[in-house]
C-alpha distance (Angstrom), angle and dihedral (degrees) to the residues before:
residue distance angle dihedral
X1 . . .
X2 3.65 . .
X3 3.99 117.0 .
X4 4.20 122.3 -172.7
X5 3.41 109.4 -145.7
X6 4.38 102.0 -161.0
X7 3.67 118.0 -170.0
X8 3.83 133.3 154.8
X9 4.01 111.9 175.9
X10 3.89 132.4 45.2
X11 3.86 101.5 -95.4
X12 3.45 93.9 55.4
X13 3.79 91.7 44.3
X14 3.86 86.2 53.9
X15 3.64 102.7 41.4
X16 4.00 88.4 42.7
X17 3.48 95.7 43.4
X18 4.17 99.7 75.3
X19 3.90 79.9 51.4
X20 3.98 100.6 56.9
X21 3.96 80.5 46.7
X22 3.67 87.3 56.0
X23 3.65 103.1 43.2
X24 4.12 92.4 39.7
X25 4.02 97.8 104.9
X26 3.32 101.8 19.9
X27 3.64 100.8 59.0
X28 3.88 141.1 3.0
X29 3.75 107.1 -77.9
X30 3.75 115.4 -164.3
X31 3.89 112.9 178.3
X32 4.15 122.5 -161.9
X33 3.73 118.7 -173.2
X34 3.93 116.7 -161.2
X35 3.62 101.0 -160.2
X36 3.47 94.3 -124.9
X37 3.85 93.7 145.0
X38 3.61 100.3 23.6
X39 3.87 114.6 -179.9
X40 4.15 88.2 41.3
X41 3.43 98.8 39.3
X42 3.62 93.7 56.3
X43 3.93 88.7 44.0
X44 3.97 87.7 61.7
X45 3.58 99.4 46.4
X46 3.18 97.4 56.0
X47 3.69 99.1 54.4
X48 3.07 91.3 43.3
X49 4.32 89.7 52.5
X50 3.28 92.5 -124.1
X51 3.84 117.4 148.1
X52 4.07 113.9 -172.5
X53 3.57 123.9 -129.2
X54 3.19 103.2 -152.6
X55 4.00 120.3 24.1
X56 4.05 118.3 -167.2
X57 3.46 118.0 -173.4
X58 3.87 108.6 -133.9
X59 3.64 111.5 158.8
X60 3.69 131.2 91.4
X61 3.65 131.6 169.7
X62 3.32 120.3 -80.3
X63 3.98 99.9 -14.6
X64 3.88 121.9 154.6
X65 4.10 122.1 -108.8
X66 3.69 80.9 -107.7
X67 3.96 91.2 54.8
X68 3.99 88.5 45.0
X69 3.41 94.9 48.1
X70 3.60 100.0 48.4
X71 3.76 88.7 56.0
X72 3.48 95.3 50.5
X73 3.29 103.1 47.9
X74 3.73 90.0 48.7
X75 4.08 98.0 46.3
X76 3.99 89.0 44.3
X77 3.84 94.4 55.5
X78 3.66 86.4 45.8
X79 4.31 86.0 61.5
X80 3.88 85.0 43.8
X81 3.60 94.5 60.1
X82 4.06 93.5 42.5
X83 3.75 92.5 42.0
X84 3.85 112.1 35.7
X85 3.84 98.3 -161.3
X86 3.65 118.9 -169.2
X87 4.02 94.2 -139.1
X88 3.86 126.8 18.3
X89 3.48 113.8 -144.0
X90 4.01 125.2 -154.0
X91 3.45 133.8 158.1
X92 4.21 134.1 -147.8
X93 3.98 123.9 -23.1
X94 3.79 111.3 -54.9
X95 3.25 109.1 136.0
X96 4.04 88.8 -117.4
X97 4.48 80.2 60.4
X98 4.18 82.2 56.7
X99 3.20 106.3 38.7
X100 3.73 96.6 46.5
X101 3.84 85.1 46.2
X102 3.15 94.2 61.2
X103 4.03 105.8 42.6
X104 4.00 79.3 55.2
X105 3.99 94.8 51.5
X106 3.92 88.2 43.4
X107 3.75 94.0 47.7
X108 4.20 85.0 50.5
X109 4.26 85.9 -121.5
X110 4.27 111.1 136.2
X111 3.97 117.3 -102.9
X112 3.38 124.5 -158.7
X113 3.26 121.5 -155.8
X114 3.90 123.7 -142.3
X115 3.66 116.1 -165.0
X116 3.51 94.8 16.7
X117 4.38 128.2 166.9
X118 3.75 102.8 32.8
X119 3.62 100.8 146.4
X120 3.97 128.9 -175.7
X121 3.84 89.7 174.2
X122 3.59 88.5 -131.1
X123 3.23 123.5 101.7
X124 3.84 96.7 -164.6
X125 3.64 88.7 51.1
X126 3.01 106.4 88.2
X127 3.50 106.8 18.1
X128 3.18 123.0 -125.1
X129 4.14 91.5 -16.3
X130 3.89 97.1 74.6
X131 3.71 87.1 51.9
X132 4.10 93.0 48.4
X133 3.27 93.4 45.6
X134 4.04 108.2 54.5
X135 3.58 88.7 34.5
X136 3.55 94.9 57.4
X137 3.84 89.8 45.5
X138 3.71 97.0 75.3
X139 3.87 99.1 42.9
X140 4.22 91.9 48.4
X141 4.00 108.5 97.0
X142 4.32 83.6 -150.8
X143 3.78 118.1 37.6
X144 4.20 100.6 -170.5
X145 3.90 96.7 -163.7
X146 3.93 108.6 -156.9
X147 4.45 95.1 -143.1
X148 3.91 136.1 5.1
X149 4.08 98.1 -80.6
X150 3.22 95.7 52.5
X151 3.55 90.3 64.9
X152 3.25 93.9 43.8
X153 3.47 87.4 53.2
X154 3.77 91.2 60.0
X155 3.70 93.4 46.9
X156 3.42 92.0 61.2
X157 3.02 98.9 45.4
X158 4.65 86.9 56.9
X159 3.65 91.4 -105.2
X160 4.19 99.6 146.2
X161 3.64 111.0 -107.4
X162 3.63 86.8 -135.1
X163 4.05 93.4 64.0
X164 4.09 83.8 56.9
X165 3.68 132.8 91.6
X166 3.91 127.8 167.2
X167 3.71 113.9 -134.4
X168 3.82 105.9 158.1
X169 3.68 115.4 -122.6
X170 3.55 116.4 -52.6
X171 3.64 91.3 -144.3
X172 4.00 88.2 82.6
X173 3.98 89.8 54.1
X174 4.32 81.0 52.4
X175 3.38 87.1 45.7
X176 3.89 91.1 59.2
X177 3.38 95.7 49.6
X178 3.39 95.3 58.9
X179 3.36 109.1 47.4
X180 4.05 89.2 48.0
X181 3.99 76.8 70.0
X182 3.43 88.9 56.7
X183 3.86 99.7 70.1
X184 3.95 83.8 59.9
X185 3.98 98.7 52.4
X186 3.92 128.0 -19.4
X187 3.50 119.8 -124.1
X188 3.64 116.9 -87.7
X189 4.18 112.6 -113.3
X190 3.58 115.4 -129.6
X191 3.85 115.7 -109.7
X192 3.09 133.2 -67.1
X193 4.08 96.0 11.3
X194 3.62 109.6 126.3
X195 4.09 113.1 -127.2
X196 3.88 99.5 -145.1
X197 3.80 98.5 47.7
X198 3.32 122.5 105.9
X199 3.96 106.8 -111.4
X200 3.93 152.0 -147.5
X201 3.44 126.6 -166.8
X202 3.53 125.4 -159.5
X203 3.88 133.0 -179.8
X204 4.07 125.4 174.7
X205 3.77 126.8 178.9
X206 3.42 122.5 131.3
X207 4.04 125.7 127.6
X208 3.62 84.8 -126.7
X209 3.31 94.7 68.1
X210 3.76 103.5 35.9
X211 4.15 112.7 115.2
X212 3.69 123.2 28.0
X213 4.02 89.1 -10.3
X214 4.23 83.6 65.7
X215 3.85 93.3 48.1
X216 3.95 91.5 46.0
X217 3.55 89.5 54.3
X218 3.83 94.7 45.8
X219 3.93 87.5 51.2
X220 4.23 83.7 58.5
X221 4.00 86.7 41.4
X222 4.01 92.1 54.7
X223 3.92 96.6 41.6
X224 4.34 85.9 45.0
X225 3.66 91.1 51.3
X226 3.80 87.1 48.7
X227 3.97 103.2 43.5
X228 3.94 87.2 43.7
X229 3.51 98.2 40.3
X230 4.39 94.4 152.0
X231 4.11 81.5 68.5
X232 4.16 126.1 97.9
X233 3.56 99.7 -140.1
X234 3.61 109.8 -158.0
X235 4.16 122.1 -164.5
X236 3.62 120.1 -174.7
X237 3.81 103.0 -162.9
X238 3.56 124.8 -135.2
X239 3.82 106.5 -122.1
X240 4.07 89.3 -133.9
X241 4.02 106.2 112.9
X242 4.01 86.1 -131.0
X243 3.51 92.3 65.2
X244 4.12 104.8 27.9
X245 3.90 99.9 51.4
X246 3.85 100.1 44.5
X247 4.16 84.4 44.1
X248 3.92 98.0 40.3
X249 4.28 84.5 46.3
X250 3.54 95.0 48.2
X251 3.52 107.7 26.1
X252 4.11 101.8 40.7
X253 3.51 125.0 111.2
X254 4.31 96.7 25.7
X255 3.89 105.7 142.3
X256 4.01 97.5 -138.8
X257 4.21 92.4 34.0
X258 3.92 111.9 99.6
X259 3.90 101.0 -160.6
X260 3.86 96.2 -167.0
X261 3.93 143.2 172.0
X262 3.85 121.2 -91.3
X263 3.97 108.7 -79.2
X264 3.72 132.2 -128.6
X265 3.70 103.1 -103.1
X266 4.13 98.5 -105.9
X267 3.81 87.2 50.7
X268 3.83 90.4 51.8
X269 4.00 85.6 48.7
X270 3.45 87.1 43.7
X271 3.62 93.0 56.1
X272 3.60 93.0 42.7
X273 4.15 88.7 54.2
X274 4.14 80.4 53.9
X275 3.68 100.1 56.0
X276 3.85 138.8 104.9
X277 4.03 92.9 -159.4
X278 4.25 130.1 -8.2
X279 3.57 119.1 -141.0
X280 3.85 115.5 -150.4
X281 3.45 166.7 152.9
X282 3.55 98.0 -168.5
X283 3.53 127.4 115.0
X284 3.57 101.5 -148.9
X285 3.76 93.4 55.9
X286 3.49 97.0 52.6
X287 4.13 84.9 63.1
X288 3.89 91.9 38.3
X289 3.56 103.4 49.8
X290 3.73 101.5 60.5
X291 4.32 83.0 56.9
X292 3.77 83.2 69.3
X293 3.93 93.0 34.3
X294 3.76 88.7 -123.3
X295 3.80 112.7 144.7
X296 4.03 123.8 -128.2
X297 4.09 140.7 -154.2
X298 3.56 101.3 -148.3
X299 3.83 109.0 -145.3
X300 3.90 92.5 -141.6
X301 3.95 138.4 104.2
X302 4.20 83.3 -141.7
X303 3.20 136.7 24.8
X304 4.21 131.4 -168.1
X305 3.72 88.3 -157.8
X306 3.40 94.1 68.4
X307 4.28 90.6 144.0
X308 3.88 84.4 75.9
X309 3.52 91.6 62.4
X310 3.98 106.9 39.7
X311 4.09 76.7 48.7
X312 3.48 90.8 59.1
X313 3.72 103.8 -117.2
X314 3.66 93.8 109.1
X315 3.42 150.6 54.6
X316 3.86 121.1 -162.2
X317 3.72 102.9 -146.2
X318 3.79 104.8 176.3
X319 3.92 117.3 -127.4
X320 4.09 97.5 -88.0
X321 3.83 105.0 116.3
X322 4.15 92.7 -122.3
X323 3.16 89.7 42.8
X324 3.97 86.8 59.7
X325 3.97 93.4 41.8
X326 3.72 92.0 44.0
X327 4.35 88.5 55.7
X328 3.39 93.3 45.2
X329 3.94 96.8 47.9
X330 4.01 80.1 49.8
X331 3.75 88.4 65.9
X332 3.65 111.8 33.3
X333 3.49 96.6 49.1
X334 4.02 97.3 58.8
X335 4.03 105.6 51.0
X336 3.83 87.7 174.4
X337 3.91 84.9 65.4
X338 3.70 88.3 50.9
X339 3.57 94.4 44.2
X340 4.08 96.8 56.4
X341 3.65 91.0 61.6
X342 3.83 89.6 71.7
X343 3.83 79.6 75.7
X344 3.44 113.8 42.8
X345 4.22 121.8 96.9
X346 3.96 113.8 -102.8
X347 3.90 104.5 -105.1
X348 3.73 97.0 -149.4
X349 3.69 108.0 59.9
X350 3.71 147.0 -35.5
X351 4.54 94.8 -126.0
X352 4.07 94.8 -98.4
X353 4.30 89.3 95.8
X354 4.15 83.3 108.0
X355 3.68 91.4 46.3
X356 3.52 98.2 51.6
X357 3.56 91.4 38.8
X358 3.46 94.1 61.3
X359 3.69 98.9 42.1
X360 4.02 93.7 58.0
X361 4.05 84.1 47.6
X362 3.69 87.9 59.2
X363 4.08 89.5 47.3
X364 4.37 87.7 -110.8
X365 3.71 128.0 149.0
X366 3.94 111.0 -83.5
X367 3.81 132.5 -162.7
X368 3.39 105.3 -156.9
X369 3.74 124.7 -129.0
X370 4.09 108.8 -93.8
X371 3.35 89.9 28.1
């Protein structure tokens, strides 16, 4: 049996990658990269020693979703018809997870979804993912749901209960992987950061927040910096233009602020291991975080990792600068609140996702994750 595994962007090369290592030797593993995030992408892939087989070249400068899809949806039905997997394998709500999606359900070959039913309700928020994601849900022949609500979500949505697995994220079966490379060598930190100080770490990017949203949240940046002066604040910048100018303008020149490159992705767990809180839009923070038991402000008006939060790792702050300020007060002023995290079970999986993944693919027996 032959299974495509598409991806195009650094998550899903890092919460696919335990899976290809899972499926290599017992099936025929064929892995095509779109390009969609170049310079990151290839950052990921090659910690992770993975070598595409097929590469397609996807991107060009400054082209529209509509643009980006077109392309590829046509290049990946062009691998279809040369390859002829058995499954196609995707994972999230990039645009490269849809598109491919969707060349498989048009050319009548079974997708499986990794990742699948994280729901915002809001299909503005995010933008495009939320969109990408539920409609990929009801053309994917195997919906692997990483926790309990997102199957729930599905269900509600009609998806058939018997197209659904839970997994639990395979982010924490990345996660593990990584830091077993750790006892060999630590990550390097980036220059200038100091290794004894007690540290931050911040990372914004999403189109959601891109204008007036990004200066609002670099007003709550400057006065945080400020109020908790005794902090290293470290900000890896997103190389995107709407994100670095407004944060390199705005942001330059504070003494305890470390505006810094885009990491490799065990320096950016790394740093996330290091920190006292994470501030973030991200979505694959919010699930890496509670690994380390490291609580977050999530720089969002929704969130589709809303487990994190009724867990108590999280606090959904909105995207209003006091807002921001007034979260993050909430969390470095009570240390004992920090401290009981330490304790408390990781909600979004328990690093057998790839295992059970691969054991529905090859029609086994699977206890789901949570029981």
């Amino acid at each position: 049996m032959k299974v495509l595994v598409v991806m195009g962007t650094r998550p899903e090369v890092i919460k696919l990658a335990p899976i290809v290592a899972a499926l290599r030797g017992k099936l025929d593993v064929r892995v095509c990269s779109t390009g969609q995030h170049r310079e990151m992408l290839d950052q990921a892939l090659g910690f992770f020693r993975i070598q595409p087989d097929i590469r397609l070249d996807c991107m060009r400068a400054g082209q529209s979703l509509n643009e980006l899809s077109a392309r590829l949806l046509t290049s990946v039905d062009q691998v279809l018809l040369e390859e002829k997997p058995d499954w196609v394998l995707v994972q999230g709500d990039t645009t490269t997870a849809f598109c491919a999606g969707l060349a498989a359900f048009q050319r009548c070959i079974p997708t499986g979804h990794v990742e699948a039913g994280l729901r915002t309700g809001n299909l503005a928020s995010p933008f495009p993912e939320e969109a990408n994601r539920a409609l990929l849900s009801r053309i994917s022949t195997r919906n692997f749901a990483p926790t309990g609500r997102a199957r729930d979500n599905l269900l509600a949505e009609g998806i058939p209960a018997r197209s659904i697995l839970v997994t639990g994220n395979s982010i924490v079966d990345a996660i593990g992987l990584v830091r077993a490379s750790w006892q060999d060598t630590l990550p390097q930190l980036p220059a200038g950061l100091v290794a004894d100080a007690p540290q931050i770490l911040v990372t914004c990017h999403r189109r959601e927040n891109f204008g007036a949203v990004m200066l609002d949240i670099c007003r709550a940046l400057r006065n945080l910096c400020a109020r908790y002066s005794g902090y290293q604040w470290v900000y890896p910048v997103h190389l995107n233009p709407q994100v670095r100018e407004p944060v390199m303008n705005e942001l330059g020149g504070i003494p305890n602020l470390h505006l810094i490159d885009p990491v490799d992705y065990p320096t950016s767990l790394y740093l996330i291991s290091r920190s006292t809180l994470i501030l973030s839009d991200s979505g694959g923070i919010q699930e890496e975080a509670p690994t380390f038991g490291v609580p977050l402000v999530v720089m969002r008006s929704h969130t589709e990792r809303s487990e994190g939060v009724d867990a108590g790792f999280a606090t959904l702050a909105g995207q209003q600068a006091d807002d921001i300020e007034a979260a993050v007060r909430d969390w470095l002023d009570a240390p004992e609140r920090r401290k009981a995290l330490k304790h408390c079970l990781n909600p979004y999986g328990d690093g057998r996702a790839s295992e059970r993944t691969v054991q529905s693919l090859l029609g086994q027996t699977v206890e789901a994750f949570g029981g």
